[in-house]
Every structure is written in C-alpha cells, then in structure tokens.
C-alpha positions as CSV (number, residue, x, y, z in Angstrom):
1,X,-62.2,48.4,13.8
2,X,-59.6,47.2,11.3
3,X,-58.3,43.8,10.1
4,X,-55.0,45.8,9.1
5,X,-55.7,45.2,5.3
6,X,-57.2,48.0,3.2
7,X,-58.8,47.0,0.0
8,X,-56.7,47.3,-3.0
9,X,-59.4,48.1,-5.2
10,X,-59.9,52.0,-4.9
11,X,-56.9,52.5,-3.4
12,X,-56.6,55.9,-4.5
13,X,-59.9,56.8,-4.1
14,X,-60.0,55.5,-0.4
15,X,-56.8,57.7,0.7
16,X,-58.6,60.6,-0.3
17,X,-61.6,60.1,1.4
18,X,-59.6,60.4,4.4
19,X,-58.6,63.6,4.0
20,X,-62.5,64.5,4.7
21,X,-61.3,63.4,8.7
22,X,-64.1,60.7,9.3
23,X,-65.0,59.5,12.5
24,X,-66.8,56.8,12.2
25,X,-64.7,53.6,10.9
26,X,-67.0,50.7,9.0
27,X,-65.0,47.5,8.1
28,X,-66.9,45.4,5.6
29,X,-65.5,41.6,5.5
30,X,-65.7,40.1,2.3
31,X,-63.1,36.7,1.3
32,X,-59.4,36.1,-0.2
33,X,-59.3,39.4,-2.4
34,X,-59.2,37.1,-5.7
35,X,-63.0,36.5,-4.9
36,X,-66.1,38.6,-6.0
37,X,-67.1,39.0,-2.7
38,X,-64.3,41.7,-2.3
39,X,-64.6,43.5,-5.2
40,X,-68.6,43.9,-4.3
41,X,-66.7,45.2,-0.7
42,X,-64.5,47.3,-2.4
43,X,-66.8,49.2,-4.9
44,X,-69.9,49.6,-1.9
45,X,-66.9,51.0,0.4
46,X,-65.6,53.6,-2.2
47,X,-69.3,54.4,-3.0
48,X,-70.3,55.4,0.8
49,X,-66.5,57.2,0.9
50,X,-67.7,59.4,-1.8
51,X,-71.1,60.3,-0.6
52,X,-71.4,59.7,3.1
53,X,-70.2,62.6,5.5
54,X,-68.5,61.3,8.4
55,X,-67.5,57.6,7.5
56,X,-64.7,56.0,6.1
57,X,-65.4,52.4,5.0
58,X,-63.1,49.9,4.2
59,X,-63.0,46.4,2.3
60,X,-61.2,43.7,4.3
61,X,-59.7,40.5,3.2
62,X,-60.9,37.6,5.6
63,X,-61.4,34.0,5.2
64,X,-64.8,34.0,4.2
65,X,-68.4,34.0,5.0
66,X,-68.2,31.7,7.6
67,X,-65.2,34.0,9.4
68,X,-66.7,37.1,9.0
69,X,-69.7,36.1,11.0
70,X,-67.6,35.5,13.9
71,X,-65.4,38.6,13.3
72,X,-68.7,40.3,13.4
73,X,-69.8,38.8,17.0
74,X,-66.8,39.8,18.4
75,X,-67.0,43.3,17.4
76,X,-64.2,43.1,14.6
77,X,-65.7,43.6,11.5
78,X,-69.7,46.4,11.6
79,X,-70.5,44.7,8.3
80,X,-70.1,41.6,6.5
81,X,-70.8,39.7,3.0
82,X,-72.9,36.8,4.0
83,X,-75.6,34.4,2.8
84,X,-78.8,34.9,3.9
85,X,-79.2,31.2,5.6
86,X,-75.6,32.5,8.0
87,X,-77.4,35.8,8.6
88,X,-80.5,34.2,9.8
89,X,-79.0,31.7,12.0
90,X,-76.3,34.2,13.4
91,X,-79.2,36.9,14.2
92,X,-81.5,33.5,15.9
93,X,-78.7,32.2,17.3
94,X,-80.3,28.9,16.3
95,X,-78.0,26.3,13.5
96,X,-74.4,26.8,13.3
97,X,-74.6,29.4,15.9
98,X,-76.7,27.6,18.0
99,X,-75.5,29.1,21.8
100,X,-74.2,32.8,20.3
101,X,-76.0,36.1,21.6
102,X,-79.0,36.3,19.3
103,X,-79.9,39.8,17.4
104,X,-76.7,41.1,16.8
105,X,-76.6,41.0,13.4
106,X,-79.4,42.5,11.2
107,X,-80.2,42.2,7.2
108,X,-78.6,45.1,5.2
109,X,-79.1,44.1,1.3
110,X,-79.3,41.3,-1.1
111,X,-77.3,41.6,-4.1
112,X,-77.2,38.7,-5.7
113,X,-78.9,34.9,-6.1
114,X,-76.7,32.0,-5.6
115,X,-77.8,28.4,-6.6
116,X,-78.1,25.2,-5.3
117,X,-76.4,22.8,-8.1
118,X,-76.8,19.5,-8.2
119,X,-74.4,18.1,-10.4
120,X,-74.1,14.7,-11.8
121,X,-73.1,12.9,-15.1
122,X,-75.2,10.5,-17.7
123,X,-74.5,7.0,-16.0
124,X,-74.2,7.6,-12.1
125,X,-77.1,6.5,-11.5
126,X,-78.7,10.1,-9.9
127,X,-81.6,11.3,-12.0
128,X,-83.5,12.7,-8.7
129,X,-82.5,14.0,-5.3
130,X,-83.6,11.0,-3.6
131,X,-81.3,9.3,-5.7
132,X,-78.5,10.8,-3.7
133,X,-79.3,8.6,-0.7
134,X,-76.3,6.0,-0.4
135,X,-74.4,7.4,-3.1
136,X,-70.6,9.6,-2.9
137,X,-71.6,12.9,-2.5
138,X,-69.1,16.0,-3.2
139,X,-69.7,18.6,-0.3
140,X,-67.3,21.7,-0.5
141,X,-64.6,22.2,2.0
142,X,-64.9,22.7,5.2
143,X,-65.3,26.3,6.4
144,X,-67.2,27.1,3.3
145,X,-70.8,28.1,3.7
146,X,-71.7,25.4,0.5
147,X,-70.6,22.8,2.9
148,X,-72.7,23.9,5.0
149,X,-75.9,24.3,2.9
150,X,-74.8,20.8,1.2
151,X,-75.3,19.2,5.1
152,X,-78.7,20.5,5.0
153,X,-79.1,19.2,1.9
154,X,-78.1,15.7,2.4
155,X,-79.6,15.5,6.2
156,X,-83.2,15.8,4.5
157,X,-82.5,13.4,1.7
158,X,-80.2,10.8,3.8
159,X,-79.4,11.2,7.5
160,X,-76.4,10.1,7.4
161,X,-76.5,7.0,4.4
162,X,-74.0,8.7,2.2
163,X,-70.3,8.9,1.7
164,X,-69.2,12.9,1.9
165,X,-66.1,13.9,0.6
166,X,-65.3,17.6,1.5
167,X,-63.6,19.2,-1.2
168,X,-63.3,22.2,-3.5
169,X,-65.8,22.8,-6.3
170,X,-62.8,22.1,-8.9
171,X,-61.9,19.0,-7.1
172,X,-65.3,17.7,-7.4
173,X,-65.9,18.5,-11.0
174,X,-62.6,16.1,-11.6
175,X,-63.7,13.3,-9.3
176,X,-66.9,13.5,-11.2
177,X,-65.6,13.0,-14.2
178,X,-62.9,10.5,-13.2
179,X,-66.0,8.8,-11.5
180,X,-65.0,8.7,-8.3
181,X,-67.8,10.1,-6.8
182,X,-71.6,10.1,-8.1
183,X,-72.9,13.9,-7.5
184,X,-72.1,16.9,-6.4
185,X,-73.3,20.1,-4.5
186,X,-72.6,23.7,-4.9
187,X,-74.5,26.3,-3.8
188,X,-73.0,29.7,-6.1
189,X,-74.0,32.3,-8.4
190,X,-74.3,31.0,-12.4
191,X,-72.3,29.9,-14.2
192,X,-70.1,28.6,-12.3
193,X,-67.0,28.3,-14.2
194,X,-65.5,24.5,-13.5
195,X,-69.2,23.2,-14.5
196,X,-68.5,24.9,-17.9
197,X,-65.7,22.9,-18.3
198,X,-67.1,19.3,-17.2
199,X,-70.1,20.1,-19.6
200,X,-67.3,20.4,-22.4
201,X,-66.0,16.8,-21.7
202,X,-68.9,15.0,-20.0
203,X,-72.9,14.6,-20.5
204,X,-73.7,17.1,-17.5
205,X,-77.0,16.8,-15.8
206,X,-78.4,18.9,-13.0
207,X,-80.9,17.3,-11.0
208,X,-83.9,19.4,-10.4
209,X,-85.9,19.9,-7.0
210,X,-89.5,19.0,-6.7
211,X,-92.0,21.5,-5.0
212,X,-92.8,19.2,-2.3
213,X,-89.3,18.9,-1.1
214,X,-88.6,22.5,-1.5
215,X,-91.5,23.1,0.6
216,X,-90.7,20.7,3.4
217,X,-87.1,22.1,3.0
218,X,-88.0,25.9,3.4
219,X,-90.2,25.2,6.3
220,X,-87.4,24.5,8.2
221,X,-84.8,26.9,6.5
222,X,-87.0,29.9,5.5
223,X,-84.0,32.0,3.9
224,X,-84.2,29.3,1.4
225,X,-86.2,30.7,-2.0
226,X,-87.2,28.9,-5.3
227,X,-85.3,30.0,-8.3
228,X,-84.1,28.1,-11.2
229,X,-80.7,28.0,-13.3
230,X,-81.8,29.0,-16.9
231,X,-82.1,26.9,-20.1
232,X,-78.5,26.8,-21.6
233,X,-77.1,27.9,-18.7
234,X,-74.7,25.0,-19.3
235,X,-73.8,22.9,-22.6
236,X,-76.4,20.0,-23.1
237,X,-78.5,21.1,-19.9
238,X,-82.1,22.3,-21.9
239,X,-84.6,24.1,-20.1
240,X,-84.8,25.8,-16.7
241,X,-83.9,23.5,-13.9
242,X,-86.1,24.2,-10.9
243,X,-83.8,24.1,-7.5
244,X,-83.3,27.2,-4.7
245,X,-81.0,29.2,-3.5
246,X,-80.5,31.9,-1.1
247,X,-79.4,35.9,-1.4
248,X,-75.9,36.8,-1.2
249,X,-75.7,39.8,0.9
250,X,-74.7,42.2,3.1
251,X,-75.3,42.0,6.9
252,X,-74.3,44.6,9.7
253,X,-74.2,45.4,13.3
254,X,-77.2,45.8,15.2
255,X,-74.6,49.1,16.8
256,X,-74.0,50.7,13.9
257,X,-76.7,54.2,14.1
258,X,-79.3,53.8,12.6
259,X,-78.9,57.7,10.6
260,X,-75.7,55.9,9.8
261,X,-77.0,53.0,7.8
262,X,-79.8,55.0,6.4
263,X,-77.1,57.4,4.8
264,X,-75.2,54.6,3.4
265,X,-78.1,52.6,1.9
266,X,-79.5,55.9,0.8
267,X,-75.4,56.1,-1.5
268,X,-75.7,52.6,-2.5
269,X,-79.3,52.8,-4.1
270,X,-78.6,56.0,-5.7
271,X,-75.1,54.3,-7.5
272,X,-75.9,51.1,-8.6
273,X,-75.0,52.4,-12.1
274,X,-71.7,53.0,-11.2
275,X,-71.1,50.0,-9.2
276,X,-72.6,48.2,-12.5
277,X,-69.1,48.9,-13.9
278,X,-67.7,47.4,-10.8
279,X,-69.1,44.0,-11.1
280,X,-72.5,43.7,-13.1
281,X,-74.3,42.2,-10.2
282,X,-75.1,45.5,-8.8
283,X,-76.4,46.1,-12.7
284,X,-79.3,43.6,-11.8
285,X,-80.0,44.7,-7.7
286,X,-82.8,46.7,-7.7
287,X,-85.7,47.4,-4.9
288,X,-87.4,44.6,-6.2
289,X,-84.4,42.3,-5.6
290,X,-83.2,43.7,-2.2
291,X,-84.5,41.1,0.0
292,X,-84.3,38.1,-2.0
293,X,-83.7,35.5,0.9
294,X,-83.2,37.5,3.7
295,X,-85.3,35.7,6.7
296,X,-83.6,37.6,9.6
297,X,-84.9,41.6,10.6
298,X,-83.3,44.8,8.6
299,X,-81.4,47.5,10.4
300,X,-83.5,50.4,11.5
301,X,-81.6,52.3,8.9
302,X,-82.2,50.0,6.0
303,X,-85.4,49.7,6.7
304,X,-86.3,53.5,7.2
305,X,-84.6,54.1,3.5
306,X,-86.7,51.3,1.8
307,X,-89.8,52.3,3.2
308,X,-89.0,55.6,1.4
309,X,-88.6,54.3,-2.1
310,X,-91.5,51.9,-1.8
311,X,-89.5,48.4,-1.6
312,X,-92.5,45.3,-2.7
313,X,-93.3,43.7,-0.1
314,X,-91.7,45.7,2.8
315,X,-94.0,45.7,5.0
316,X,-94.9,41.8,4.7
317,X,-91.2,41.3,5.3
318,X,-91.5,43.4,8.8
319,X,-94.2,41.0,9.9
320,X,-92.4,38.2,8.6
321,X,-89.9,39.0,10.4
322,X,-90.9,40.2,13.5
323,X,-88.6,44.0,12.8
C-alpha cells in the first residue's frame, strides 16, 4: 500500500533497492517530513531495503500519530510511528478508539522516551499539579497526541474546572510568558526547543509528579512509565524533575508475516550504529530500552527475535501482556 509519497531521505538508496524486484510493499507512516518522526522512518526503511530480501519499505509523510493509526485500521499504512498510550488503546480498542476492531495493531519497538512537561513560570501561582485545578491550561492542538495525553492529564487533576486552550507548543510558550495563561503541557522528547527559549527570558519551572499520583495515574493508563527530565536540562531548572512519559515507537500490522517482521527487526538491531548517524536516538535504543512503555502485545516476529538476544524482561512483558 502507498500514500503516493516516497521518503526523500534515501532517495537514492531506496531506487535501488528496487531493482532487487520486492514483493512485499511495507509503508511506515511517520508526520510532515520536517519532523523527526520521518527521518527515524526514513533511516529504519533504507536499513530493512538493504538487508531484507523480498521487501521494499517506504517512509510516508502523513499527518501524524494520530492519522497513522487510522491509516493503519484501514489497511493503508503495515506500520506506523506511534506513542505507546495510541498503540495500546488502538490494539484494546478501549480510549480514543473506543468501538474500533481490537488486536490489529501489535508493538514493534520503542525508540525513544518522550516527557510529560509541565511548564509554568515564577508567579502563576502553580508549584504542584493540583495547582492546575481552575487555572488556564495550554493543551496542544487538536489532532496531536499531546493533546490527547494533556486530557488525561487534566481529567485526573480537574474534571473539567479549567480553562483549555488548544494550541501549538510555540504558542504556548508565548502566552506563558505574555501571561495569558498559567501552565502548560507537552508531552515530547528533551529538550524541547521553545522551552529553551522561555527559560532564556523567564524564571522557568517544571512542576514535578508525586508517586502517589503517578501510581493512581498508571493504574488506569499502564503505557504510562516514570522517568524524569535531567538536572540542567533547562536554564534555572536544578535537579531531576520526577514526571512520566511514554515510548515513542513503532507499531505494525497484526498481517504482516511473522518471518517478515522477524527479518526486519533482526536488520534494525544489527544497525543501530548506522542509524546512530541518522538521528542519535537510535544511538541510545538498545534491548534494554526496546519496550519502554509499550503496554499492548508484540508481533510474533518481534517477539521471536527478542527472545533470541535475551531482551530483560521479555517474558514478564508476555504475561503482562497477555501475547
């Protein structure tokens, strides 16, 4: 299946892996092809082009996460970027795709933490996350998966006793400093690049999250998993800050053969050096990292290669997860 775009990154290398005459098409959606979410697309395609017999993988350009897990229900896209909290609730059919078939879509790899901020300023009164109750609350836009994780954020602490605005990260950061709103919330890999700039022209805080409200939240959410943003992450903002976050990922079709995936995991493992020089994500993935946040089953395939190279934890994560 195509989406009629072919990554740009690797062009060259791409065209020639289809002189090899592959049979087996795998489209992996990623975003707008100025995010990292493609370039992680791009390198993993051009990896399995090069090693994988009998496929020929390309990156597409879609609108997001949020798109490419309906591209992937309706048979458009075999694999997907994703956050671990979409693929859970896309394979359960529970959340935002409460009434979709359940267990179409299975846990491939994590390769990278993202990071629940929340981001204030000295002087708006938040200093805790129940301090976000009643207050103007940055979300994200709408169709963006940190919306979406902000929502579960904000149900826990509030119901519905605050004022959301739904806007871009940028836009927030600016309305934050103009003080036109109190907080705000961005779930995204450190550091994120407009908080570096408010820290430059404003006392930044980042409120932490206490253990008992991570707990309560992860008993409902299980993808969720504890992590904190480092000291110095950001000007003025000393020591770690506790929070959570889930796994940026790849997902893929419960149809895809399961020889298939283990032939492609199998490339991926075996060139995370050179996909270091890609983007230096894949510099910290590791088989200790590989299922950071993922709540939902692996493929078959997946799950057949990590066995082999002795993944932590593996076979917890099978109970766990009932696959």
């Amino acid at each position: 299946m195509k989406l009629g775009l072919r990554a740009a990154v690797f062009a060259a290398a791409l065209s020639c892996s289809s002189a090899v005459h592959a049979n087996d098409y795998l489209s992996i959606g990623s975003c707008p092809v100025t995010c990292t979410a493609y370039t992680w697309s791009a390198g993993i395609a051009d990896v399995i082009n090069r090693n994988v017999d009998g496929v020929e993988a390309t990156a597409e350009e879609t609108k997001g996460y949020v798109a490419n897990i309906a591209l992937m229900q309706n048979g458009e896209l075999e694999a997907s970027m994703a956050t671990s909290l979409s693929a859970y609730e896309a394979w359960a059919g529970t959340g935002n795709y409460a009434g979709t078939e359940p267990g179409k879509i299975l846990s491939w790899m994590s390769i990278a933490p993202v990071a629940m901020h929340i981001i204030t300023v000295e002087g708006s009164g938040v200093s805790s996350v129940a301090d976000l109750k009643g207050k103007r609350i940055g979300m994200g836009q709408p169709g963006g998966v940190s919306m979406l994780d902000a929502d579960v954020l904000m149900t826990k602490v509030a119901g519905e006793d605050f004022e959301p605005f739904r806007v871009r990260l940028g836009d927030m950061v600016d309305m934050l400093s103009d003080g036109n709103i109190d907080a705000a919330l961005w779930n995204g890999s450190f550091p994120l690049a407009p908080v570096i700039k408010l820290a430059a022209t404003r006392d930044l805080k980042l409120i932490p999250v206490d253990d008992a409200f991570f707990a309560d939240l992860q008993a409902a959410y299980p993808p969720y998993f504890r992590l904190s943003i480092p000291d110095d992450t950001y000007e003025g903002v000393a020591g770690d800050v506790p929070t959570y976050g889930l796994a940026n990922g790849l997902v893929i079709s419960a149809d895809v053969p399961e020889d298939r995936v283990y032939a492609m995991t199998k490339a991926v493992f075996e060139n995370l050096d050179a996909l270091a020089g890609v983007h230096p994500a894949f510099g910290k993935m590791s088989k200790e990292t590989v299922l950071d946040g993922f709540g939902s089953p692996l493929h078959p395939g997946a799950l057949r290669y990590y066995r082999e190279i002795g993944v932590p934890g593996i076979e917890e994560f099978v109970t766990r997860t009932g696959g």
